[in-house]
N, C-alpha and C positions, 0 to 999 in steps of 0.2 A: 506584618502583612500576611493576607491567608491566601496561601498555597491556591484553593482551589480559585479564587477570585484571577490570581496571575495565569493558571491555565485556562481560565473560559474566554479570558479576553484575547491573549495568545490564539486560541483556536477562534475566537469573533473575529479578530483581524484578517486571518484567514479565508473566514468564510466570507466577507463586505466586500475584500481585496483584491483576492487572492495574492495575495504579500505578505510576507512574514513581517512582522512588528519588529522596532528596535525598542533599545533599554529606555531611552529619552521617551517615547512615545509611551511605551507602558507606563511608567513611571507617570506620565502626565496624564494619562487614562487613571490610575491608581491614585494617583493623590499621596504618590508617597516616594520617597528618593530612589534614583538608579541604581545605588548600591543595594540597596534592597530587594529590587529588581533582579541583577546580575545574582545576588547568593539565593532566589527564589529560583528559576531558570537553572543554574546549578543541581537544586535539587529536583529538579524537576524531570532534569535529564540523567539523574541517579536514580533515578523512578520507572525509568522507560516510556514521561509523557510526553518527551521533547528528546531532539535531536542536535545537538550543539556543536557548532565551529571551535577550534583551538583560541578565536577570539571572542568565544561567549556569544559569539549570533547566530539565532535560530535556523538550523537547515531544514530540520522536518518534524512536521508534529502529525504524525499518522493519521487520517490520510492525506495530508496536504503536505507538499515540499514548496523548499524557496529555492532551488532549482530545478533545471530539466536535469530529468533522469528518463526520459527516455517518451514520454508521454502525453501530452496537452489532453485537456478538458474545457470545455466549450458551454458555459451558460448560457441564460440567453442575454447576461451584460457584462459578465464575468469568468475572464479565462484564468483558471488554476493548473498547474503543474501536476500530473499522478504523478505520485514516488516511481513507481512501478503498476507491472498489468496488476495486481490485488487492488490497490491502492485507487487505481485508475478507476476500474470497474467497482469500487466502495463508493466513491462520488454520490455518486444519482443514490443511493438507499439513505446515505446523511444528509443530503440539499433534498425531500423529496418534494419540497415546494418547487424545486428549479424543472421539476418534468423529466423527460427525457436530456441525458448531455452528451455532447459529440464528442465520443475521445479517438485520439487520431496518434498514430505512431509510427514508424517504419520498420520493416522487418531486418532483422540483424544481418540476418544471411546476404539475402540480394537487395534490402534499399528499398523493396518493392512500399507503397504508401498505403496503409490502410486505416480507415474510421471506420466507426460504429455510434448507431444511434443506442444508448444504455442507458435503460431507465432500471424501476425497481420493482416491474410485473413478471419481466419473463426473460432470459436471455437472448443476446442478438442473435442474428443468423450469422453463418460465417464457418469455414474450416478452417481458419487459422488455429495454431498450437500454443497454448504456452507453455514454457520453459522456464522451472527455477532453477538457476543453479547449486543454490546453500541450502543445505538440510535445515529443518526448523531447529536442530539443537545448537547451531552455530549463526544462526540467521542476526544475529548481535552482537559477533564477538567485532564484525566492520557492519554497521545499518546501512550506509550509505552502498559500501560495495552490494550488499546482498540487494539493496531494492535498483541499483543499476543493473543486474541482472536477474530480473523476474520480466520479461521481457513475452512479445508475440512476435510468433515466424508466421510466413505464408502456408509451412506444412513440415510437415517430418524431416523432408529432404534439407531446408533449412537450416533445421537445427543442426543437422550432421556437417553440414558445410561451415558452418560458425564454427561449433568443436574440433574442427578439423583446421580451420583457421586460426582460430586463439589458442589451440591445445590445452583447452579447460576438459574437464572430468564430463559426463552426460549427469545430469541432475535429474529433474523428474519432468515429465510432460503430460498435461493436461488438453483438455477439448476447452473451447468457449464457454460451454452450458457449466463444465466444473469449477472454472475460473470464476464465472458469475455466482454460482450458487456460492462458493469460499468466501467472496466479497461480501455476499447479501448482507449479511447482520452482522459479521466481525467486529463491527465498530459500533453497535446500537449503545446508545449514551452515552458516547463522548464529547458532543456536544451538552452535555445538561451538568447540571450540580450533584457530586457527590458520587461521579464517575470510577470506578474499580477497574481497575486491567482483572484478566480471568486467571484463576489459578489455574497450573500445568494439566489440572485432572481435568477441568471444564474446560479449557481450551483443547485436549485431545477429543474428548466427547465431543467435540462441535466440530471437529476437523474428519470422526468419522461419520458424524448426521450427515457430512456432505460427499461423502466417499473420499477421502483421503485417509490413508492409514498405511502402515509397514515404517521401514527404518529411519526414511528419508522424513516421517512425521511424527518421528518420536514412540512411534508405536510398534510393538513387534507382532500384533496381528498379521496375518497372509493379508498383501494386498488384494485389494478388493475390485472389479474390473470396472473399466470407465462405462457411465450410463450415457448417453448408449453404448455400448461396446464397440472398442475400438482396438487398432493393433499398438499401442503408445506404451512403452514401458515404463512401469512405477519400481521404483526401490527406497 
């Protein structure tokens, strides 16, 4: 069975669905037995194209989960799960036939409810912050926990009030515009055939075109200030 045939349908189910595919169903999309299925999926999630349960079914295939983590996305016939805010705000630049999509989530801090209309011209309007917890060089050693929290607060204060409630570490905090621009192309052809994950060097290069840099992103450049300038600390 060829490898990339199991991840475009994997990710077609995704996109028609928004549901993760089972073995049976690939398998009967494939034309070819479950077992075959199951040790393709296997390595697929040795690959970092897929995201796998302890019983071999798909939890996440970047950008789409097959559960909430914290997120909704809004089609105009079809709701899908963001992994997380990156994930979330990735949507609309992969679907760009879908328009604009509503994504809508709660702030960790106070519960407060916010959406945004996010397409793939320009970012929303809005002061909300995001918040990653997990630096990029451990952002897999748990996928699941890291894109549980990559999350949006109401504002600075928020996040302080979470940290101070879970007694997790401060990770890094971004604006709406910076969260958009990281999304933008992150994922450019993962939908099509013959799709590459980036190597370490091109994935930092793309992480500082959008002004992310310093420790927390694998780079030891001085960070670089939020555009527009903001009071939000990066490490």
């Amino acid at each position: 069975m060829d490898l990339e045939d199991l991840r475009l349908a994997v990710y077609r189910q995704f996109v028609e669905t928004g549901r993760a595919p089972d073995t049976g169903g690939l398998a009967a999309r494939l034309d070819v037995h479950p077992s075959a299925v199951a040790a393709g999926l296997v390595e697929l999630a040795e690959s970092r194209h897929l995201v796998l349960d302890g019983a071999g079914r798909i939890v996440m295939a970047h950008p789409f989960s097959a559960v909430p983590l914290g997120f909704s996305v809004m089609g105009r016939a079809t709701l899908w799960w963001g992994g997380c805010a990156w994930d979330a705000f990735a949507l609309p630049n992969l679907l760009p036939d879908e328009g604009e999509l509503l994504v809508a989530t709660r702030c960790p801090g106070c519960s407060l409810p916010h959406a945004w209309n996010v397409g793939s011209g320009h970012p929303p309007a809005g002061d909300q912050v995001a918040h990653f917890l997990v630096p990029a060089a451990a952002m897999w050693d748990d996928v699941v926990h890291t894109c549980r929290n990559q999350r949006i607060f109401c504002a600075e204060h928020c996040v302080e009030r979470w940290l101070g409630d879970t007694g997790a570490a401060r990770g890094y905090v971004m604006d709406l515009g910076t969260l958009w621009r990281l999304a933008a192309h992150w994922y450019d052809g993962r939908l099509e055939r013959g799709y590459r994950r980036r190597e370490p060097a091109v994935a930092r290069d793309y992480l500082r075109g959008v002004g992310l840099s310093g420790p927390f992103w694998g780079s030891q450049r001085p960070p670089e200030p939020n555009t527009p300038p903001s009071p939000f600390t990066r490490r």
